[in-house]
One Martini backbone bead per residue (centre of mass of N, CA, C, O) as a GRO file, in nm:
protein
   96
    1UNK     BB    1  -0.233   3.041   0.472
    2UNK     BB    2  -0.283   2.698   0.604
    3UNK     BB    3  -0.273   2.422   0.514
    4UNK     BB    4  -0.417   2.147   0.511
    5UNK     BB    5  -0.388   1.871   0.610
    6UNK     BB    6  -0.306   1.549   0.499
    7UNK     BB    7  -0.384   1.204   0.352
    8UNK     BB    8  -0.119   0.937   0.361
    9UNK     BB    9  -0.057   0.605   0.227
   10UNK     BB   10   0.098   0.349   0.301
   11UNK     BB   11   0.090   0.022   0.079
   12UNK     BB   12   0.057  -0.343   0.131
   13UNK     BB   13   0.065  -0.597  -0.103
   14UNK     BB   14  -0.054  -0.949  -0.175
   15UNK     BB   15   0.012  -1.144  -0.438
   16UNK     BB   16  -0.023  -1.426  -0.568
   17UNK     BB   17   0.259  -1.509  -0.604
   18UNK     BB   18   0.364  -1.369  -0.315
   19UNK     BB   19   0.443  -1.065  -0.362
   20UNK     BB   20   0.514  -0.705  -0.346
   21UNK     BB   21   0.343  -0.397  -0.324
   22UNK     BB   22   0.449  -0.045  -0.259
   23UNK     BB   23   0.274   0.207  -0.192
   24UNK     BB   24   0.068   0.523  -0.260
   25UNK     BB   25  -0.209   0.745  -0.135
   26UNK     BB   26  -0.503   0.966  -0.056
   27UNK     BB   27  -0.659   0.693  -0.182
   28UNK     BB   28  -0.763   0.420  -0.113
   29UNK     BB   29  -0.958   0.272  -0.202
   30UNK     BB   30  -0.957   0.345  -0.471
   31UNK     BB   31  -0.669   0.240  -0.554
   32UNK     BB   32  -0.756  -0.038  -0.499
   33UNK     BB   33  -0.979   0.007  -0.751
   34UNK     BB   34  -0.730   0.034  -0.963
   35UNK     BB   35  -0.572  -0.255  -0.901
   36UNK     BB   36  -0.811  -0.419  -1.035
   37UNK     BB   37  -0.897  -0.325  -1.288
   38UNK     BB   38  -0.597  -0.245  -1.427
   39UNK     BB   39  -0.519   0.097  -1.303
   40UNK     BB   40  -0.244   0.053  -1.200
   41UNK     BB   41  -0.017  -0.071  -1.210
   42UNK     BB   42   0.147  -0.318  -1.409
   43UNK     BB   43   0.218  -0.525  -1.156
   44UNK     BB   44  -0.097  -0.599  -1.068
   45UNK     BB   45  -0.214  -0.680  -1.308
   46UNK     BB   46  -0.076  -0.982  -1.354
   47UNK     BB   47  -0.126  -1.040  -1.009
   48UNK     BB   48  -0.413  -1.130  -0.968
   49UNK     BB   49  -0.498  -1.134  -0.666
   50UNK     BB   50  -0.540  -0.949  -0.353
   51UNK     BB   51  -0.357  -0.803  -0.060
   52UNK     BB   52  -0.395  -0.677   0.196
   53UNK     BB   53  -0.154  -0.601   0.478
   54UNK     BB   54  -0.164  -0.285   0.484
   55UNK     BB   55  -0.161   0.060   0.645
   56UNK     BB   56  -0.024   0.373   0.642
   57UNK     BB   57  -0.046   0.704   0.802
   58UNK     BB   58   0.032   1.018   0.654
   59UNK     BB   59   0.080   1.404   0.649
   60UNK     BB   60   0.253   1.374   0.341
   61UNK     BB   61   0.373   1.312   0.013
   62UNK     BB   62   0.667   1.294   0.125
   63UNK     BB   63   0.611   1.106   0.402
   64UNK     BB   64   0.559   0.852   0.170
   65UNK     BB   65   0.777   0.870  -0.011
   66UNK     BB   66   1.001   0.787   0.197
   67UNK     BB   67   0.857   0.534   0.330
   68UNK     BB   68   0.843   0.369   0.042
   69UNK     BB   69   1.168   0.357   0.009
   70UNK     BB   70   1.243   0.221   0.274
   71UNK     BB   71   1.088  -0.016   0.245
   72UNK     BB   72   1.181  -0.138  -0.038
   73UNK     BB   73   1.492  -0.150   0.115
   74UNK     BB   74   1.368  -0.386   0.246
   75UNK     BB   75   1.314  -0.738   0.330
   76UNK     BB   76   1.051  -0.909   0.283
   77UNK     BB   77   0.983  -0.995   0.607
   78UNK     BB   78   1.013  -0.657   0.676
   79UNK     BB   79   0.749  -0.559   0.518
   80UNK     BB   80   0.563  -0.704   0.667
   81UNK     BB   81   0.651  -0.635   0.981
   82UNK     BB   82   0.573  -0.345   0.941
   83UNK     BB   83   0.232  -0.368   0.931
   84UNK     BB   84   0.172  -0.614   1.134
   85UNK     BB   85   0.301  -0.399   1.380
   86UNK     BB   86   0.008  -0.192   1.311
   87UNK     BB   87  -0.190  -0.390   1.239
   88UNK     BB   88  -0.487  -0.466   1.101
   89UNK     BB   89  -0.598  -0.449   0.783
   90UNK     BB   90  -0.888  -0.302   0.618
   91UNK     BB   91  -0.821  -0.587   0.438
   92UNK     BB   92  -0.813  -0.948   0.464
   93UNK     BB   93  -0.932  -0.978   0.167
   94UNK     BB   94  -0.942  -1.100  -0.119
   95UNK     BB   95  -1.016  -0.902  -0.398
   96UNK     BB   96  -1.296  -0.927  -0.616
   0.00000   0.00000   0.00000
């Protein structure tokens, strides 16, 4: 039996005080409130509120993995443009 392919998301979050937080998830709904909660990294517990900036599916928890450490290896200028060259994220506003 062939395993159904998954959903994951490689996502950019920007912080209230400007930086950047890159993570992965395949559910990202659920990951972006749980990191307004405070139980997500515990980078971004500190960092609140926050805004999606972007986010890419990917077809498996490798090639998120993979596309996620590529990402954090950019220059801060090219995290954003690798984003925002994807279209507009799924949520414009800052989280509340």
């Amino acid at each position: 039996m062939v395993p159904l392919p998954s959903n994951w998301f490689v996502y950019l979050l920007e912080c209230r005080d400007g930086t950047y937080y890159c993570g992965i998830t395949n559910d990202l709904s659920k990951r972006l409130k749980a990191h307004w909660a405070g139980k997500g990294a515990k980078y971004t517990k500190a960092r609140r509120p926050f805004r999606l900036v972007g986010s890419v599916k990917v077809p498996d928890k490798v090639a998120a993995a993979k596309l996620e450490y590529s990402i954090k290896q950019l220059p801060r200028f090219e995290k954003r443009r690798f984003f925002e060259a994807r279209g507009p994220a799924q949520t414009e506003a800052f989280i509340t």
